[in-house]
N, C-alpha and C positions, 0 to 999 in steps of 0.2 A: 850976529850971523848965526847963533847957534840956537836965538830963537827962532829966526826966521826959519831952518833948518828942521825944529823941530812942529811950529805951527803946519808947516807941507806935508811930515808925514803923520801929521793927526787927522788932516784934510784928506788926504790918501787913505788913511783906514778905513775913514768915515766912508768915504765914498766907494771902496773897495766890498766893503760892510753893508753898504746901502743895495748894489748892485748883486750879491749875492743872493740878499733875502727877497730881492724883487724877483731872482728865479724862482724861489717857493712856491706863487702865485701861479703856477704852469697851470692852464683853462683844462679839461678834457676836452675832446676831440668829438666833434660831429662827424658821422662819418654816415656816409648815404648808401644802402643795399645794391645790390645788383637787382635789378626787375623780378630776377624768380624769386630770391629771399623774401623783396619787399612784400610780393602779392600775397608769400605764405604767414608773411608776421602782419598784413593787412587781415586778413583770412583768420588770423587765429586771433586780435584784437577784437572784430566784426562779433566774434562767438565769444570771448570773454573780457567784452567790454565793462570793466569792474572798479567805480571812484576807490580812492585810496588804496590802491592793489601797488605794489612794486611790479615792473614788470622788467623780464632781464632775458639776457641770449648770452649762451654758451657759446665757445667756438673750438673744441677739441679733435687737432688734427693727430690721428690718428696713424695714417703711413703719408708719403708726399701725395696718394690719388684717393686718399680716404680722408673724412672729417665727419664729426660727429657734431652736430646743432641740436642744443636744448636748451627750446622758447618758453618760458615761464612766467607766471603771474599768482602773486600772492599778497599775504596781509604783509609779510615781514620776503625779506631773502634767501633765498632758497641757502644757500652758503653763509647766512647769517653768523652763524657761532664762529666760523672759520677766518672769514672777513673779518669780524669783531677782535677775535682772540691772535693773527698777522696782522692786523693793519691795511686790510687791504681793501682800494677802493678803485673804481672802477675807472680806467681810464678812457673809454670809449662810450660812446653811446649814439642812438640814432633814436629821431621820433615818428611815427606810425599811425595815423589819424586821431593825434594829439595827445600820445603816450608816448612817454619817453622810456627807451629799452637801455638799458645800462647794460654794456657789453661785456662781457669775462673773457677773456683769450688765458690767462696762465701767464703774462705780463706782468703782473700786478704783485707777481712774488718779487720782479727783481727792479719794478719803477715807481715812483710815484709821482701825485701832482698836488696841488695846491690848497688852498680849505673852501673851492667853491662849490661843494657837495649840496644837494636838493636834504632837509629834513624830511625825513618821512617818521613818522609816527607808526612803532612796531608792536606788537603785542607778541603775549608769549607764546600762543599756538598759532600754527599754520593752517588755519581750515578752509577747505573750501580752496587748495592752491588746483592750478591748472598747467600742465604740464605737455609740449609736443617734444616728441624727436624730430630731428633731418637726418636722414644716411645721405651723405654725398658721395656717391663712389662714381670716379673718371666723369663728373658731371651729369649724373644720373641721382635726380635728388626723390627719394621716398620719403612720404611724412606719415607717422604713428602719432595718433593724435590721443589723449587722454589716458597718459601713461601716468603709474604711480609707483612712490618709492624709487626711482631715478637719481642719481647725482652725480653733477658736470665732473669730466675728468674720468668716470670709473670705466670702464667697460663694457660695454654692454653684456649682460648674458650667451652664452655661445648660439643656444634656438634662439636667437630675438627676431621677429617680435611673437613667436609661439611658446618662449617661456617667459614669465612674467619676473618682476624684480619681487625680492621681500624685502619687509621691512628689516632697517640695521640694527632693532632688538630684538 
């Protein structure tokens, strides 16, 4: 009796064990624009259509009727060292006339998902990145297109887009 007692809950762990690590495997999320998004990140794909580019969107909501969008495309991640040095990998993504856009929301501090990540091959400079903003305010979307020195999450400048960003050295 008390091996039959003990074979169940080895059987039980196992399976308990089994069933955990199968959550690890969480897929990212396709997720598809809204029409006006789409046409802008169609729009900014069309102009910097680039093989081996990472290409990524910001999504930093700012008050409940403000959000700040920054479309990006480079050799490496714009967020690269930050991502690299948390762990953090992108939960969302959508594709765009055959570019796949890795989403950032500010999620990814407190979730993660699986090991089905795309290798991308990064080198050490960033040259040649291309960079748009969206202001969405109360559904009124403005695009700045070929902005530099930008990074998701900060602030914009108080004049934007009549003061320019500097670089952070």
């Amino acid at each position: 009796m008390r091996r039959i007692f003990c074979f169940f809950v080895v059987i039980i762990g196992i399976t308990n064990c089994k069933k955990s690590s199968d959550n690890n495997h969480l897929y990212n999320a396709f997720i598809q624009p809204k029409d006006n998004i789409y046409a802008i990140l169609d729009s900014f794909v069309q102009k910097n259509n680039i093989d081996n580019y990472v290409y990524e969107l910001y999504v930093d909501k700012q008050t409940p009727h403000d959000y700040i969008l920054t479309i990006y495309c480079g050799e490496q991640s714009l967020t690269k060292e930050e991502n690299d040095h948390n762990g953090y990998i992108p939960l969302n993504y959508t594709i765009v006339l055959g570019r796949r856009f890795n989403i950032f929301s500010g999620i990814e501090r407190y979730f993660r998902k699986g090991n089905d990540t795309i290798s991308i091959a990064s080198q050490s400079k960033n040259l040649g990145a291309k960079i748009w903003i969206l202001k969405d305010s109360s559904n009124v979307i403005s695009v700045y297109k070929d902005i530099q020195y930008t990074y998701p999450f900060v602030p914009l400048p108080k004049d934007f887009p009549n003061e320019i960003f500097n670089p952070p050295f």
